[in-house]
C-alpha positions as CSV (number, residue, x, y, z in Angstrom):
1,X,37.0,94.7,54.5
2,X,38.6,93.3,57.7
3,X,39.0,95.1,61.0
4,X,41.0,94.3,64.0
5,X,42.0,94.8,67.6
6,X,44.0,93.8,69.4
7,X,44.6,93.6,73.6
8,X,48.2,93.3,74.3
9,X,49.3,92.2,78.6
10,X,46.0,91.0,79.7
11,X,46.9,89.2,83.0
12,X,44.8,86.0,82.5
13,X,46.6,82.6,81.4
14,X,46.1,81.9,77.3
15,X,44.7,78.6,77.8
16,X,41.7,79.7,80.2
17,X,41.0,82.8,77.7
18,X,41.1,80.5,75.0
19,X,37.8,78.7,76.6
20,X,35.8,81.6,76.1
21,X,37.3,82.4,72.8
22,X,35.8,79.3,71.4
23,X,32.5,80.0,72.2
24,X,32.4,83.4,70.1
25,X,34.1,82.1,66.8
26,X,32.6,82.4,63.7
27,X,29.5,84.1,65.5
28,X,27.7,87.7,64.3
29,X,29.3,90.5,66.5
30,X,25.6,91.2,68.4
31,X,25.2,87.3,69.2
32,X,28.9,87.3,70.5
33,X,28.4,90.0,73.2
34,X,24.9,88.2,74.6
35,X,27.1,85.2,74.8
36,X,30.4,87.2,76.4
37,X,27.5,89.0,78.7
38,X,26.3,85.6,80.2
39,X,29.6,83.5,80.4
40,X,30.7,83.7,84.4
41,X,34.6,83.5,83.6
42,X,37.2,86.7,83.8
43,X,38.1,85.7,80.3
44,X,34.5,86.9,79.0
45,X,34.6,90.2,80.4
46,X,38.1,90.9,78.5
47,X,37.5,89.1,75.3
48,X,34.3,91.4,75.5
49,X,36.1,94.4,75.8
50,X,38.4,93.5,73.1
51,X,35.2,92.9,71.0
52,X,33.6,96.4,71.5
53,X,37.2,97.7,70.8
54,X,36.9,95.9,67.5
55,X,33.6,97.6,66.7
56,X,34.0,100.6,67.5
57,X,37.2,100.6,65.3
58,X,34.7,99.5,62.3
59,X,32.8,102.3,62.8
60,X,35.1,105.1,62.1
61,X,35.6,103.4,58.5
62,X,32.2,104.9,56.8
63,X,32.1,102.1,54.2
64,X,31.5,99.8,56.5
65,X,28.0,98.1,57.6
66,X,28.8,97.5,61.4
67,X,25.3,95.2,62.0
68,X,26.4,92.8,59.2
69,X,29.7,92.0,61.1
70,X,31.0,88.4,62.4
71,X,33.8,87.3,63.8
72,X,36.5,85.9,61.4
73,X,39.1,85.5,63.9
74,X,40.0,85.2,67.2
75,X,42.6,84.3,68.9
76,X,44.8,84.5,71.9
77,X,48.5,84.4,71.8
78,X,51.0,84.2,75.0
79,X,52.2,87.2,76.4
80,X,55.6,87.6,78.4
81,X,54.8,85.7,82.0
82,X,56.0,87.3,85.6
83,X,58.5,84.8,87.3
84,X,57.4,84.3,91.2
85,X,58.9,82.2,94.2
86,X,57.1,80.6,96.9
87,X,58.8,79.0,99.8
88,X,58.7,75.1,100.1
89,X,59.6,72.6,103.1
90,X,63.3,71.8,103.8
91,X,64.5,75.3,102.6
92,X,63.3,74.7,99.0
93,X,62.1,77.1,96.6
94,X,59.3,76.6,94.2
95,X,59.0,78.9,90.8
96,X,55.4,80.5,89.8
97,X,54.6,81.8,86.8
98,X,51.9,84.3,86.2
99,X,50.9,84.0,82.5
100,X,49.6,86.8,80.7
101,X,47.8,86.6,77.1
102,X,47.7,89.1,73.9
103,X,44.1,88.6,72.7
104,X,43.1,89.2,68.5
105,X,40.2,89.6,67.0
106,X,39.7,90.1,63.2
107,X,36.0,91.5,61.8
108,X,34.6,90.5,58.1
109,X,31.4,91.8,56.9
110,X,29.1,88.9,56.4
């Protein structure tokens, strides 16, 4: 039985949440957070947080064994990104984007 959560507008680019995504796949849900807990990037502390969400969701279902649970998906899609202008020489204009991300994660029992 799968279970899921999902973290919709989290202000960090895809591709650098992405990097700490990796690390986690496939992993059992207890070896993911000691990873997530020693990974200096803003992405761990978020994908973390999804994570917990994910398990805590688990647990309301009684027919569920939350200490057999792994990771059977994750992924992080782009979210809607916040157009920005900085000023450039000669009266120019230069446009920056500020990404954001929706991060999934999908639970299997083992």
């Amino acid at each position: 039985m799968e279970v899921k959560a999902v973290t919709r507008y989290v202000r960090i680019s895809p591709s650098k949440a992405r990097l700490v995504t990796e690390l986690v796949k496939g992993k059992p849900v207890e070896e993911a957070l000691n990873i997530l807990k020693f990974v200096p990037k803003k992405g761990a502390r978020l994908v973390s947080k999804t994570l917990r969400s994910a398990v805590a969701n688990a647990e309301q279902n009684p027919s569920i064994d939350v200490d057999t649970l792994y990771i059977k998906r994750i992924f992080v899609d782009e979210g809607p990104s916040m157009k920005r202008w900085r000023a450039r020489a000669m009266g120019r204009a230069t446009r920056i984007l500020k990404r954001s991300s929706h991060i999934t994660i999908i639970l299997d029992e083992a």
